[in-house]
C-alpha positions as CSV (number, residue, x, y, z in Angstrom):
1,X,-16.5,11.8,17.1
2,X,-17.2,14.9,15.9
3,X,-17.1,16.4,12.5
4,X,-14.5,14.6,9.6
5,X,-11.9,14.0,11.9
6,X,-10.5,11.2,9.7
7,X,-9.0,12.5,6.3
8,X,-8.0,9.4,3.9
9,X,-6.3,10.1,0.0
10,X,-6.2,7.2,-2.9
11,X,-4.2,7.9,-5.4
12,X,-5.5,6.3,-8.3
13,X,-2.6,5.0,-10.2
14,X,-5.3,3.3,-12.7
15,X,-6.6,-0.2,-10.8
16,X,-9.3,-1.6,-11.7
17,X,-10.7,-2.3,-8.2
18,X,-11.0,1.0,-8.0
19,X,-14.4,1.0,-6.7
20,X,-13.5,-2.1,-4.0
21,X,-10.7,-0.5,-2.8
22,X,-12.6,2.9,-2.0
23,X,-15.6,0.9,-0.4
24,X,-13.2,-0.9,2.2
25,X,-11.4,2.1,3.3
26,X,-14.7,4.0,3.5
27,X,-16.4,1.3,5.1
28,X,-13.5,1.2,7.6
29,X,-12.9,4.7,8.6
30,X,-16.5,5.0,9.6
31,X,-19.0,7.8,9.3
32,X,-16.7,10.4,10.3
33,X,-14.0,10.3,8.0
34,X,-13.9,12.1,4.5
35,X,-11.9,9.8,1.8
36,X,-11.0,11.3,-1.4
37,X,-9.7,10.0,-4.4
38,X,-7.2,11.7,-6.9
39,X,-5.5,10.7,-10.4
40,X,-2.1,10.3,-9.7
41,X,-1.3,12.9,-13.2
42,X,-3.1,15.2,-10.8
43,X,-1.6,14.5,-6.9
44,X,0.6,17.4,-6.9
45,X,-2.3,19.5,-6.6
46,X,-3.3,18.0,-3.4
47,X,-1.3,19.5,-0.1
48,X,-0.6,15.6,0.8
49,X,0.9,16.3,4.2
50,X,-3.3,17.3,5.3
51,X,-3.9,13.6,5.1
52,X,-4.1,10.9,8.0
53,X,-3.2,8.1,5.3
54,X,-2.6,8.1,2.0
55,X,-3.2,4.5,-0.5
56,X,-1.3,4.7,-3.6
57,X,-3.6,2.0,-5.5
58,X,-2.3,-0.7,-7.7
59,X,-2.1,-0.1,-11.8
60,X,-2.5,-2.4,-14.8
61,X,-0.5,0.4,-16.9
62,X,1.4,2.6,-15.1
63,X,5.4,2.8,-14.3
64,X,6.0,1.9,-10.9
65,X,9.1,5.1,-11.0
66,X,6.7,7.4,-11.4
67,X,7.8,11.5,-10.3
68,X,4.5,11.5,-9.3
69,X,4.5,8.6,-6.7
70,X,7.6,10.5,-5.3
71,X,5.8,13.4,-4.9
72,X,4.1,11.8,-2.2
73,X,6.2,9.8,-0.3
74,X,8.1,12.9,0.6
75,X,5.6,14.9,1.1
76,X,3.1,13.1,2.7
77,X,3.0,13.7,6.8
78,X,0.6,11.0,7.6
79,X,0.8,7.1,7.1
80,X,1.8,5.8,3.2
81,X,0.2,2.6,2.1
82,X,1.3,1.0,-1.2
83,X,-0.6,-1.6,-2.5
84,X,0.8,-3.6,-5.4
85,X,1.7,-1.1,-7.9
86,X,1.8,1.7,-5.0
87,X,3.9,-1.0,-3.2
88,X,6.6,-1.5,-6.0
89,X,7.0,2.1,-6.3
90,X,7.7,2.7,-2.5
91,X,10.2,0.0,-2.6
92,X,12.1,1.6,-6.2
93,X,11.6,4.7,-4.4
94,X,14.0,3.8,-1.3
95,X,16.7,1.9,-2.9
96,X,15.1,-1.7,-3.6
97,X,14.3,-3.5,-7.2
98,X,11.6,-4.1,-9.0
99,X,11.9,-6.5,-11.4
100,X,9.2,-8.3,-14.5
101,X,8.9,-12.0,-13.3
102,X,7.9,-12.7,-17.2
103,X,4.4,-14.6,-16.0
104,X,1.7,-13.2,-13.6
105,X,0.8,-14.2,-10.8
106,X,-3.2,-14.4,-10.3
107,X,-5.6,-15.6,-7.6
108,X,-5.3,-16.5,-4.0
109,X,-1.5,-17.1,-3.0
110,X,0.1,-18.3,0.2
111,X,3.1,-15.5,1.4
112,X,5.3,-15.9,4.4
113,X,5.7,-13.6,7.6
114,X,8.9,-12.7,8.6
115,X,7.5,-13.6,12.1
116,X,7.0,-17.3,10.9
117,X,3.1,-17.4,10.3
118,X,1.5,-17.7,6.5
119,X,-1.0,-15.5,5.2
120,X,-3.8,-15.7,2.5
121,X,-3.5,-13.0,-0.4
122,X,-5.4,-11.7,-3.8
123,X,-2.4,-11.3,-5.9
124,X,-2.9,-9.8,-9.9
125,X,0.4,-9.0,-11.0
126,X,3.6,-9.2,-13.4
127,X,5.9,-6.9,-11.8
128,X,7.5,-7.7,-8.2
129,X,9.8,-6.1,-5.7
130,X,13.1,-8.6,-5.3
131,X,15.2,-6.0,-3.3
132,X,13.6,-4.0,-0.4
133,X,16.3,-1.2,0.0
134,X,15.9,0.6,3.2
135,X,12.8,-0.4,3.8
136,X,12.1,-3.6,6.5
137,X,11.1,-6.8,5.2
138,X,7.5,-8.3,6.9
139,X,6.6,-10.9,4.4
140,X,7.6,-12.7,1.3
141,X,6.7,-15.7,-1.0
142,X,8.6,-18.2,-3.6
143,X,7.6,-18.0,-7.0
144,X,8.9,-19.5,-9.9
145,X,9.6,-16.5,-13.0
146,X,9.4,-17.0,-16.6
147,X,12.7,-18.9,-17.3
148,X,11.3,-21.6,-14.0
149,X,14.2,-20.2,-11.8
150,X,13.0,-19.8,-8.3
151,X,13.0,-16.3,-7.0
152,X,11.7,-14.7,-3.9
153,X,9.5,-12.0,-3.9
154,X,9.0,-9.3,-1.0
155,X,5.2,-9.2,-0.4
156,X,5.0,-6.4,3.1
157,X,7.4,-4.0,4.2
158,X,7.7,-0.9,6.5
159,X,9.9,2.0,6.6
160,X,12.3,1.7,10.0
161,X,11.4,5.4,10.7
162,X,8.1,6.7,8.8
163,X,4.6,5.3,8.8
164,X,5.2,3.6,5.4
165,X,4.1,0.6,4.4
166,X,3.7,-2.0,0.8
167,X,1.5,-4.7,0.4
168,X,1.8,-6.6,-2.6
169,X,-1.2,-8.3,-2.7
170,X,-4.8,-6.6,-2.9
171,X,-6.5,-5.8,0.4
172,X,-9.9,-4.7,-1.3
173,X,-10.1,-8.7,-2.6
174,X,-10.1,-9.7,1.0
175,X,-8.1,-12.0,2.4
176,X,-5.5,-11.6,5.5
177,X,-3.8,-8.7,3.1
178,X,-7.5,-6.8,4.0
179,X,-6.6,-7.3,7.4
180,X,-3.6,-5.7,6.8
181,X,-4.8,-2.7,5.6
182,X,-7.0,-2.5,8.6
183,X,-4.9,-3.2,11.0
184,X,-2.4,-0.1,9.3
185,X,-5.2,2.3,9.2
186,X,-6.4,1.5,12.9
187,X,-2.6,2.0,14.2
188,X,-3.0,5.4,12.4
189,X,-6.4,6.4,13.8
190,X,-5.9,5.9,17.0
191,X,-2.4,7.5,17.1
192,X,-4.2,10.5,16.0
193,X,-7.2,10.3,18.4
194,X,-4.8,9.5,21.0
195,X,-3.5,13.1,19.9
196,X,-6.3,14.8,20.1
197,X,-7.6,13.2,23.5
198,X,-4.2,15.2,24.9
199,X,-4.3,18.8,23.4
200,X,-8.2,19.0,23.6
């Protein structure tokens, strides 16, 4: 493949696996793909429709209704991946809820498929999406919030019509929520390639 035929943006929304997060995707993509990072104060700067996939990172500080985040989810031409943070913002930004479970959830957790299987996840988080909106459900988990009520909490989902997807937990911790990530990002590659392979 020649040249950087595989352009990837993370928006950094302030995670701290910052560094893990850029290493998969890198690592992923391969030697021809050219992965940049931006600070989400500064992403409407960036001409985000350029972009094969875009990662809107997680954020230990930031508000998940962000203008910013907006920005590029209706801009953005290419595939949208929202992990944690980036995934409760996609979710407040079509019409679901967001809401503070009062404890965090930390470490390994055990989520549910909507096609019936389980999955292993790195989950470091407060905040959780309880309402999807128009987005499609793929996977969610029980907890048990603050007051000990049991809620359910949406851990995937997908736009019905754009390449959009959340991911609650943390693909750059491993687990099947890395395989996630992957398997988004190879859908995207090789619809592009595919592309290419029939204009060239």
């Amino acid at each position: 493949m020649a040249g950087k035929s595989r352009k990837v943006l993370i928006v950094n929304n302030g995670t701290q696996y910052m560094k893990e997060l850029r290493g998969k995707v890198s690592e992923h993509a391969g030697k021809a793909a050219d992965v940049e990072t931006v600070n989400i104060k500064d992403v409407k700067s960036k001409d985000v429709s350029g972009y094969d996939a875009v990662v809107l990172s997680g954020s230990s500080k930031r508000r998940y209704d962000d203008p910013n985040l907006g920005y590029v989810l209706d801009n953005a031409e290419g595939a949208v991946i929202g992990i944690c943070h980036g995934h409760q913002a996609m979710v407040n930004h079509y019409g679901g809820s967001v809401e503070d479970m009062g404890t965090y959830q930390r470490g390994y957790k055990t989520i549910k498929t909507r096609s019936g299987g389980e999955a292993q996840v790195f989950k470091n988080h407060r905040y959780a999406a309880t309402r999807a909106g128009s987005l499609e459900v793929l996977a969610e988990s029980d907890v048990k919030d603050s007051q000990g009520k049991n809620r359910k909490i949406i851990e995937a989902v997908k736009h019905p019509n754009k390449p959009h997807y959340g991911i609650q937990g943390h693909p750059e911790k491993g687990g099947h929520a890395e395989q996630m990530l992957y398997n988004i990002l190879n859908r995207v590659y090789r619809k592009k390639e595919a592309y290419q392979q029939r204009t060239a």
